[in-house]
C-alpha positions in Angstrom: -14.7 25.5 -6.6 -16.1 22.0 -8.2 -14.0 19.1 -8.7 -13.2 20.1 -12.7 -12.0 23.8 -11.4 -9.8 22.4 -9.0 -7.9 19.9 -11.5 -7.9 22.6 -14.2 -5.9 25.0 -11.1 -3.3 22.3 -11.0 -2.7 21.7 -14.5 -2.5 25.3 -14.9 0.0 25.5 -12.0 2.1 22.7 -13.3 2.9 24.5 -16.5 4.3 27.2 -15.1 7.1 25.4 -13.5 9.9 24.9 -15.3 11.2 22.2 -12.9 8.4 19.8 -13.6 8.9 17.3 -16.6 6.0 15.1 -16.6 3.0 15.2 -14.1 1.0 11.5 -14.0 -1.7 11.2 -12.6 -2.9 7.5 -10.7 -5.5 6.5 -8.8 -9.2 5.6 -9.0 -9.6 8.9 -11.0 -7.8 6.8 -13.7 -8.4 3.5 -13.3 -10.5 1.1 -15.6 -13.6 0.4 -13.4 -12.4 2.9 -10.8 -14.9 3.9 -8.2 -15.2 8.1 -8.2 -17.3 9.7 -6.1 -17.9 12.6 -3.7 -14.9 11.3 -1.4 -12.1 10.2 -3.8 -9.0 12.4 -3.8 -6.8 12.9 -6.6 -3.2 11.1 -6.9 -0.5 12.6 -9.1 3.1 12.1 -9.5 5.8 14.9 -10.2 8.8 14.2 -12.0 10.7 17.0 -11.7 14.5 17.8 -13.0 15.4 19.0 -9.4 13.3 18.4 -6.3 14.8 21.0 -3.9 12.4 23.6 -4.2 9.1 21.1 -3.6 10.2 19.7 -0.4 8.2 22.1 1.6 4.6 22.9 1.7 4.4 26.7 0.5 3.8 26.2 -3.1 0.5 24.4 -2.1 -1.2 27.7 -2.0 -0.3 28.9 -5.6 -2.5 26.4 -6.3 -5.5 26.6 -4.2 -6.4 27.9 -0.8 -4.7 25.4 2.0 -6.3 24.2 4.7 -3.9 21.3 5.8 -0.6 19.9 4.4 1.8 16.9 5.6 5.2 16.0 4.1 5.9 12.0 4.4 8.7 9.9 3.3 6.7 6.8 2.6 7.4 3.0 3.2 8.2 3.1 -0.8 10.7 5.2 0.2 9.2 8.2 -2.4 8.5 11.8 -0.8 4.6 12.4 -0.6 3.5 16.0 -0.4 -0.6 15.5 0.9 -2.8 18.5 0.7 -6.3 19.5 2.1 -7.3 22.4 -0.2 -10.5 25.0 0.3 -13.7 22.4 -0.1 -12.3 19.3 1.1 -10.5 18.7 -2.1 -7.8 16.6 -1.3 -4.8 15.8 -3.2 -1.2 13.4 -3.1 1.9 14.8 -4.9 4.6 11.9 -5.3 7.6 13.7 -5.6 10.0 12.0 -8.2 13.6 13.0 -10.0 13.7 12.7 -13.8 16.4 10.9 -13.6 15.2 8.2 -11.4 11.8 7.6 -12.7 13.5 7.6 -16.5 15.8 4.6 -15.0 12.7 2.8 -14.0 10.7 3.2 -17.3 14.4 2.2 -18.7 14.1 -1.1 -16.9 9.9 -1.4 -17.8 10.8 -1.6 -21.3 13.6 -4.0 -20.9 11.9 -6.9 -19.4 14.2 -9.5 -20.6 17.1 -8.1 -18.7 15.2 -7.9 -15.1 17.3 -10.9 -13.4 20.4 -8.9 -14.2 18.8 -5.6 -12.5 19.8 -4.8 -9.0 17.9 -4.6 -5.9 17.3 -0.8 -6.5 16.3 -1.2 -9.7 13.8 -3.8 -9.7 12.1 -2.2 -6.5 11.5 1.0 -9.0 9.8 -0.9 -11.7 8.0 -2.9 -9.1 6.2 0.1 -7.5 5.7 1.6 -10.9 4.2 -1.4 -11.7 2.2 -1.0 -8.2 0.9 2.2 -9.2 0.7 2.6 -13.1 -0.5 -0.9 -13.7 -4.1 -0.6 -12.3 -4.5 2.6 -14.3 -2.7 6.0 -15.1 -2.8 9.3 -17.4 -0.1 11.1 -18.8 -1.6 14.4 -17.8 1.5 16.8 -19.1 4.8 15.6 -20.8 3.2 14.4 -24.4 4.6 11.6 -26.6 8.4 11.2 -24.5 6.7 10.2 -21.0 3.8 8.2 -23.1 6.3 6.4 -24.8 8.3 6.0 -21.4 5.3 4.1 -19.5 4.1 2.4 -22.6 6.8 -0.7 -20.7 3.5 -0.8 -18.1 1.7 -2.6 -20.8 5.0 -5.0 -21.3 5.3 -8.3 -21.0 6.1 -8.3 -17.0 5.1 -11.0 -14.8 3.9 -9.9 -11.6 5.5 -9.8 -8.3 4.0 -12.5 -6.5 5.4 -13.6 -3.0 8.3 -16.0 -2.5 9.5 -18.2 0.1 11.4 -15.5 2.1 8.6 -13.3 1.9 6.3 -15.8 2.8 8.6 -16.7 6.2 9.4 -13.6 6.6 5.3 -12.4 7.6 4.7 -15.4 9.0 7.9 -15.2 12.1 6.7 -11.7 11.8 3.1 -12.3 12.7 3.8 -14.7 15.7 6.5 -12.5 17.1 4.1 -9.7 17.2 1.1 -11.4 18.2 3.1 -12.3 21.2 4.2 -8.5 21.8 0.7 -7.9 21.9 -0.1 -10.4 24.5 2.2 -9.3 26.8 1.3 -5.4 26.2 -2.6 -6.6 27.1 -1.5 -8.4 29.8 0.7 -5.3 31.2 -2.5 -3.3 31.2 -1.3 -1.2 28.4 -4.2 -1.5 26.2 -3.9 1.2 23.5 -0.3 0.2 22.9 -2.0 -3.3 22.1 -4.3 -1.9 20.3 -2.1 0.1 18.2 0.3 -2.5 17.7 -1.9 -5.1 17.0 -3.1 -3.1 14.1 0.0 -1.9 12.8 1.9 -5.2 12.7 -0.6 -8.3 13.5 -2.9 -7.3 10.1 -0.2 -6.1 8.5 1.0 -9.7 8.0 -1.9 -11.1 7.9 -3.1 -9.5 5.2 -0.1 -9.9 3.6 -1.3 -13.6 3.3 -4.7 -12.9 2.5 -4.0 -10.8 -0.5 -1.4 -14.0 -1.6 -4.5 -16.3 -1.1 -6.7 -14.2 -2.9 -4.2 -14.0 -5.8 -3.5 -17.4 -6.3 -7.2 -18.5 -6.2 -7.7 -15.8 -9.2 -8.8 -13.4 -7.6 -7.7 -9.6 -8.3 -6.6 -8.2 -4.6 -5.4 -5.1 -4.0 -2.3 -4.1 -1.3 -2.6 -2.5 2.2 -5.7 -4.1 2.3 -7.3 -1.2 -0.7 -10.9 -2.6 -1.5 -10.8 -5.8 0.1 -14.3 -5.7 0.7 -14.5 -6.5 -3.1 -11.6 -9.6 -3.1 -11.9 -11.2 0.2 -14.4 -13.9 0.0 -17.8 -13.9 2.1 -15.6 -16.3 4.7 -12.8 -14.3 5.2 -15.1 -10.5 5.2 -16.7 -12.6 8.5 -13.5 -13.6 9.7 -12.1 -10.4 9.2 -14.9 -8.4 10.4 -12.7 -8.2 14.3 -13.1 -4.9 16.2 -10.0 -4.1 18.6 -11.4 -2.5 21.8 -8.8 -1.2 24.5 -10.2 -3.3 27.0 -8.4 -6.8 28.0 -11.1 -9.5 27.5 -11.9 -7.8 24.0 -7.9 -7.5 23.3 -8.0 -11.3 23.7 -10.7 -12.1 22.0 -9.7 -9.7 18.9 -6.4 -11.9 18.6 -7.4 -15.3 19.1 -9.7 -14.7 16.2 -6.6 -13.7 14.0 -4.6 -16.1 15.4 -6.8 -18.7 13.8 -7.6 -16.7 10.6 -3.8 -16.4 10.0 -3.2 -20.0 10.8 -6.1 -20.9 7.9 -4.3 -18.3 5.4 -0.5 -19.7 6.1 -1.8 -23.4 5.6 -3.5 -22.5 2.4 -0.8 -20.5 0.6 1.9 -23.2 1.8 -0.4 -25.5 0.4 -1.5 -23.1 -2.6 2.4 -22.4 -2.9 4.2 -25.1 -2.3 6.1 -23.2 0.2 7.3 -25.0 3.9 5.5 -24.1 6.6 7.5 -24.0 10.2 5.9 -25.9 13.2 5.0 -22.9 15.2 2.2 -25.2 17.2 4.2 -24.8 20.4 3.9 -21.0 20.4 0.5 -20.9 19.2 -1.1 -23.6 21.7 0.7 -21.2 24.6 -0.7 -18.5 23.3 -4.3 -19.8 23.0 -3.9 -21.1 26.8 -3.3 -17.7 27.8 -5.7 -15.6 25.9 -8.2 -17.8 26.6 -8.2 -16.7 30.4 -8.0 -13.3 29.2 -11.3 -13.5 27.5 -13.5 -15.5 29.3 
């Protein structure tokens, strides 16, 4: 099966099911300047009028032969459906009711109205921004969806980081930067390990991507391609490998701990946002790595 046999199999699947409004498809596949090679997967979204019968993994195989499947709620809070089909082709299905994703093309072509949206609301158009800004095709559903996502190409300004956001990684990062101290220090090193890169970089990047942004650069979130936006400094700075062993623990962290302390004064700076005196904590900290890793 090549890669043009497999996307006709899921088109052809698609129109059979009377369920399925609009399928979308995101993703590099789509994107302006997109990189597509042997190993990129393909990303499509499902709107469908009733979900119930999708949130399982059977139907996979009407499609193509199976190898692997896993069912995810994600931190967007939208049901994933990831496949591993016959060949290695792999494949995302976003699960998504009509009537939701209508309401957040509703609020894409309505702009002007967005500080009157609620919470709910704006998070939909933000992660349809996310997703359909960077590139997408409107692979079934004709003129009605095109017209729906046509609000992508709106006058939006995008969600940039505010001040809670911006306190909220950084008490974030020091609290878990400590956790992980303690965890290397117990002797639990792969509970470090994982934890340090689950939460540590998760906020640290968080601030990277804001630096990145406000110096005009085009960064990407989770940390997608930053090998093309992070700047030869921070690629070195960033380039720390997390060992389960307690001197490289250390050493891993008090690297980030003064990478994030470079990325939190320049955004504050960059931002104009106030920046807590968290010197205490970070000079105690430093003391007691620093015995760890010599």
């Amino acid at each position: 099966m090549t890669s043009v046999e497999f996307e006709s199999r899921v088109v052809a699947w698609v129109r059979q099911q009377p369920e399925v409004e609009a399928l979308i498809q995101i993703g590099s596949r789509v994107q302006s300047g997109g990189v597509v090679d042997a190993w990129s997967d393909w990303d499509y979204q499902l709107v469908l009028s009733d979900t119930k019968r999708f949130l399982h993994r059977d139907w996979l195989k009407e499609i193509a032969p199976v190898w692997c499947a896993h069912l995810e709620r994600t931190e967007r809070k939208v049901v994933k459906l990831s496949a591993v089909f016959a060949g290695g082709f792999e494949a995302d299905f976003v699960l998504l009711p009509a009537w939701q994703m209508k309401l957040a093309c509703w609020g894409l072509n309505h702009p002007q109205w967005q500080k009157w949206f609620p919470s709910m609301l704006r998070r939909g158009v933000y992660n349809l921004q996310l997703i359909g800004v960077p590139g997408y095709r409107v692979v079934l559903g004709g003129p009605e969806w095109e017209k729906r996502l046509a609000g992508l190409r709106g006058d939006w300004s995008p969600r940039i980081m505010s001040a809670e956001d911006f306190d909220f990684h950084v008490t974030s990062f020091w609290r878990h930067a400590v956790w992980v101290f303690k965890k290397t220090m117990r002797g639990e090193f792969r509970a470090a390990q994982r934890w340090h890169a689950r939460e540590v970089r998760e906020h640290l990047y968080a601030l990277l991507e804001e630096e990145a942004r406000v110096s005009g650069l085009k960064p990407r979130p989770e940390a997608r391609q930053a090998e093309r936006w992070l700047t030869p400094e921070r690629l070195a700075q960033t380039s720390v490998q997390l060992t389960p062993q307690r001197a490289a623990l250390a050493q891993a962290l008090l690297a980030e701990v003064a990478l994030f302390r470079e990325a939190t004064a320049s955004v504050a700076t960059l931002r104009g946002f106030k920046l807590g005196d968290y010197s205490a904590l970070e000079n105690w900290l430093r003391s007691e790595l620093g015995k760890l890793s010599s």
